[in-house]
N, C-alpha and C positions, 0 to 999 in steps of 0.2 A: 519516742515511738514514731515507724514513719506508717504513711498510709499504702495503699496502690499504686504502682509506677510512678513509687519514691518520694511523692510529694509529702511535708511533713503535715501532720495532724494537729490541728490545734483544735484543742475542747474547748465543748462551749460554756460560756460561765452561765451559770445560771442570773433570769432575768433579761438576759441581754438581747435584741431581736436581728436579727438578720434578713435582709431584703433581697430578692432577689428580682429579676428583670420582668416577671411574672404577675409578680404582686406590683412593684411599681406600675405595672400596664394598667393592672385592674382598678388601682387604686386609680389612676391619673383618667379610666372609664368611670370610674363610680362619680367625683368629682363633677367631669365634662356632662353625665349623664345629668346631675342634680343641678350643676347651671343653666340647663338648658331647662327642664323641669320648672327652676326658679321664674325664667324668663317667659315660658307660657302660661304659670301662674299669673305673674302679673301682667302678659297681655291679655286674657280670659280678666282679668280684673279692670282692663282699659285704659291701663298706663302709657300707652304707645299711644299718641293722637296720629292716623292716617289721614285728616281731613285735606281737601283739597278745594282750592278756589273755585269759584263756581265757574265752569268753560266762560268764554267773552259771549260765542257764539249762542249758548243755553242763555247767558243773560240779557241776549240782544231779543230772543225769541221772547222771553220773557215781557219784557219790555214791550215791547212790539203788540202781546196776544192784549196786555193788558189794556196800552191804546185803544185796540181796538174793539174791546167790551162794548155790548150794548146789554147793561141789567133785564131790560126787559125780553132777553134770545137767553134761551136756557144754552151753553156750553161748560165744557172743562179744558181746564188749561192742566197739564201733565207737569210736576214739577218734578219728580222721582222717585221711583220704588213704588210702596203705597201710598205719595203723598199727593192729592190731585186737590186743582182749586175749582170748587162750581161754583157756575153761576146760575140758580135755577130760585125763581121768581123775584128777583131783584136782588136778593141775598147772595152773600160771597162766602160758600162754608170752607175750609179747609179739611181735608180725611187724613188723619194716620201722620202726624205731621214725623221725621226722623230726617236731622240735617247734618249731626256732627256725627260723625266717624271715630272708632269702631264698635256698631253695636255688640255688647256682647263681648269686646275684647275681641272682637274676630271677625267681625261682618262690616263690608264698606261700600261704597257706593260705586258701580262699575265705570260710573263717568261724572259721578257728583251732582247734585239734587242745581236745578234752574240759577236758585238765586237764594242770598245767605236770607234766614229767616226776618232780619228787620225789613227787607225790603219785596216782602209779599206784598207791601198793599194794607188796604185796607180790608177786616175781616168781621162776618156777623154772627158766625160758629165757629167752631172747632168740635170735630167728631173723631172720637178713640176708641177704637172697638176693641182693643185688649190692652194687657201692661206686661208688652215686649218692649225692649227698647230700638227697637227699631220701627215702630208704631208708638211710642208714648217719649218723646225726645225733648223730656221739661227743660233742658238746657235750653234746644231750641225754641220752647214753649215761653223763657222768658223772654223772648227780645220782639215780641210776635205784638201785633194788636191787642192792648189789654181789655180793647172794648168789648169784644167776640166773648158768645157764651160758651162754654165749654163743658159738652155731653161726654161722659164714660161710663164703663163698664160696672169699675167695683168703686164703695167705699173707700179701701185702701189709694186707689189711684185719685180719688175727688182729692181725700187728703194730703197728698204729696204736692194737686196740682192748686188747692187753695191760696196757697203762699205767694203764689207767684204773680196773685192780683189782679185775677179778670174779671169781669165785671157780675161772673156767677160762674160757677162750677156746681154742676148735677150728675148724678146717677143716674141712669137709665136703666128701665129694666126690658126685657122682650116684650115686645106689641105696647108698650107704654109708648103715648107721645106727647112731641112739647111742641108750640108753637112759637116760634121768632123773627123776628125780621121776615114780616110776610110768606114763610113757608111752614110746610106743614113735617118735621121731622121725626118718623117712625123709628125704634129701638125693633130689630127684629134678631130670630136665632141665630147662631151661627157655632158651628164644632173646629174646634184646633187641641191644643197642645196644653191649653189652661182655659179659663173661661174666656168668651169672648161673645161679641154682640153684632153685629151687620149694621145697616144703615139703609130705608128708603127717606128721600130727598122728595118732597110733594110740592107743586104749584099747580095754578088750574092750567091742565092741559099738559101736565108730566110727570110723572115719577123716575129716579134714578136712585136704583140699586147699589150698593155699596158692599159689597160683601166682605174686606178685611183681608184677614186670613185664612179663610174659611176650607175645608173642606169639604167637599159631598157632603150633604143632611139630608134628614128627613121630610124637616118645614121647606122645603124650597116649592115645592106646589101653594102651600099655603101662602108665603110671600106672592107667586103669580096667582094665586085668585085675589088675593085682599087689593093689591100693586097693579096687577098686570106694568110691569116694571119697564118703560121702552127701552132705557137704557140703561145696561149693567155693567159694574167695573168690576173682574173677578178674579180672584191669584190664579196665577199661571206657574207658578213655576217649579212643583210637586216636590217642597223642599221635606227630606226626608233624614228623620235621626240615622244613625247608623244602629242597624241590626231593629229598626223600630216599625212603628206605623206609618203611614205618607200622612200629616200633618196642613199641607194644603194642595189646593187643586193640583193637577196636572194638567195641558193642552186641553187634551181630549175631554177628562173631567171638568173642564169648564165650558169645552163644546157642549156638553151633556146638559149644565145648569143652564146656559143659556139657552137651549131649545124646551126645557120645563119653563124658564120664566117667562119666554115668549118673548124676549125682547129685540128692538128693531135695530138698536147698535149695542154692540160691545166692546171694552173697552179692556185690554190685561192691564194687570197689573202684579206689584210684589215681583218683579224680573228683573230689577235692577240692580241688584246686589252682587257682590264677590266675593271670596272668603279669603281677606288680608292674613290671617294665619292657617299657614300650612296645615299644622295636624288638625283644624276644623274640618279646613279642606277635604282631607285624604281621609280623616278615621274617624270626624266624627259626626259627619251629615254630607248631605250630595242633593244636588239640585237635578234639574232636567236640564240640559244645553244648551242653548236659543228657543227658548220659551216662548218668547212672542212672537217669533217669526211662526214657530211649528203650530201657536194657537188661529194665527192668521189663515195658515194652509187648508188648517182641518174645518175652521170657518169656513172656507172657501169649498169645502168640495161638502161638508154636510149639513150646512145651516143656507138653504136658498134666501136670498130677499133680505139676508141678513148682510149690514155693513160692520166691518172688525177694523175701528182706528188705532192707528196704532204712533201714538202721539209722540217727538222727541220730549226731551224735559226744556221746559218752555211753551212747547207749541199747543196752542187751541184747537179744539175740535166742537164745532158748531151741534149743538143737536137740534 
């Protein structure tokens, strides 16, 4: 039997499948679809290392701020992101330490944190106000000072960071304090995305504000009556889920905190970051776009009498 414009027929046997240009596309889409699928699974899991040597330049500054420490002059030295070192009443605390790349499978450093974490120095704290890994970076946490006390947020985090052999690991809870190395260091609130805790920093003749990751709260008058805080370090950079709530400050929203806590410098912070994988990037959170520059401006035109440093990673700022 022939078919249409003579071609012969041939039946189909039963069982047998026939491909056609169609289903090979979709098939060879479905495929390219699920390897790539596979491949942001496992960098959301962190198998990709982006890290990167610390700039010469960051680790000259570095080098250099620490020189020239004087324990008894309250400063901070900026090392990156949320990670800053004080020095306030002799003590050298660290905040928020996060040095290896990529937190999160997808978050990296825009220019690499100062200097690799053996080579901080000598340290009398360590303060962790939540357990992000981009604020809790126990990889970097082992190679650090084992002397330094180490304040957090939850149980679960004490736990994790016990092992790793510091000379104490504590929980903190809000308005709880502990005294160390000649300072007085308050546990205050703080609102994000999971539980978290803030930070003032006490010697006679300073307080410095720590806020984390924080967004707008409610306690932040309470923190400036208890504190009266002169200097406050506070996220800037209104990092936002996709299709969600804004999870920490924005510019303006930490314009706002610093004119409630009254303080006489401020310092941003949480801006340093990038998002090494694409679809975080694009579908699944967004930041604000030079964050510290825009919280500098708006310091500048609505906080009088207020100075906004705004530190490289390495460089000191004297308070």
């Amino acid at each position: 039997m022939s078919g249409r414009c003579g071609r012969a027929y041939t039946p189909r046997v039963p069982g047998s499948r026939r491909f056609g240009r169609r289903a090979l596309f979709a098939g060879a889409g479905a495929a390219a679809f699920g390897a790539a699928g596979l491949v942001e699974w496992r960098s959301f899991g962190g198998a990709f290392d982006h890290r990167r040597a610390p700039a010469a330049s960051a680790k000259e500054r570095y080098e250099a701020s620490l020189a020239s420490l004087d324990d008894r002059a309250p400063a901070v030295v900026h090392v990156g992101h949320s990670t800053h070192l004080l020095v306030v009443g002799g003590a050298r605390i660290l905040t928020d330490p996060w040095f290896f790349d990529p937190a999160f499978g997808a978050l990296s450093h825009a220019s690499g944190p100062a200097v690799r974490p053996e080579d901080l120095g000598r340290l009398d704290a360590v303060l962790v106000s939540h357990d992000h890994a981009d604020h809790a970076d126990l990889r970097a946490m082992d190679r650090m000072d084992k002397r330094a006390v180490v304040l957090v947020a939850t149980a679960d985090l004490a736990a994790r960071v016990r092992p790793l052999g510091f000379s104490e690991v504590a929980v903190i809870a809000p308005w709880e304090v502990r005294k160390t190395s000649g300072v007085v260091v308050t546990a205050v609130p703080g609102l994000h995305d999971i539980y978290e805790i803030g930070f003032v920093v006490g010697a006679p003749g300073i307080n410095v504000y720590f806020a984390g990751d924080s967004r707008l709260h409610p306690d932040l008058p309470a923190i400036a009556e208890r504190f009266a805080p002169a200097v406050s370090i506070l996220p800037v950079d209104g990092t936002r889920l996709a299709f969600g709530a804004m999870h920490v400050m924005t510019p303006d929203d930490a314009v706002t905190a610093a004119r409630t806590l009254g303080s006489r410098i401020v310092v941003p912070s949480h801006a340093d970051a990038v998002f090494s994988d694409p679809v975080a990037e694009h579908l699944l959170a967004s930041t604000v776009a030079g964050a510290r520059e825009k919280f500098r401006a708006a310091v500048a035109r609505d906080l009088a009498g207020v100075r906004c440093a705004l530190p490289e990673p390495g460089e000191l700022v004297r308070l």
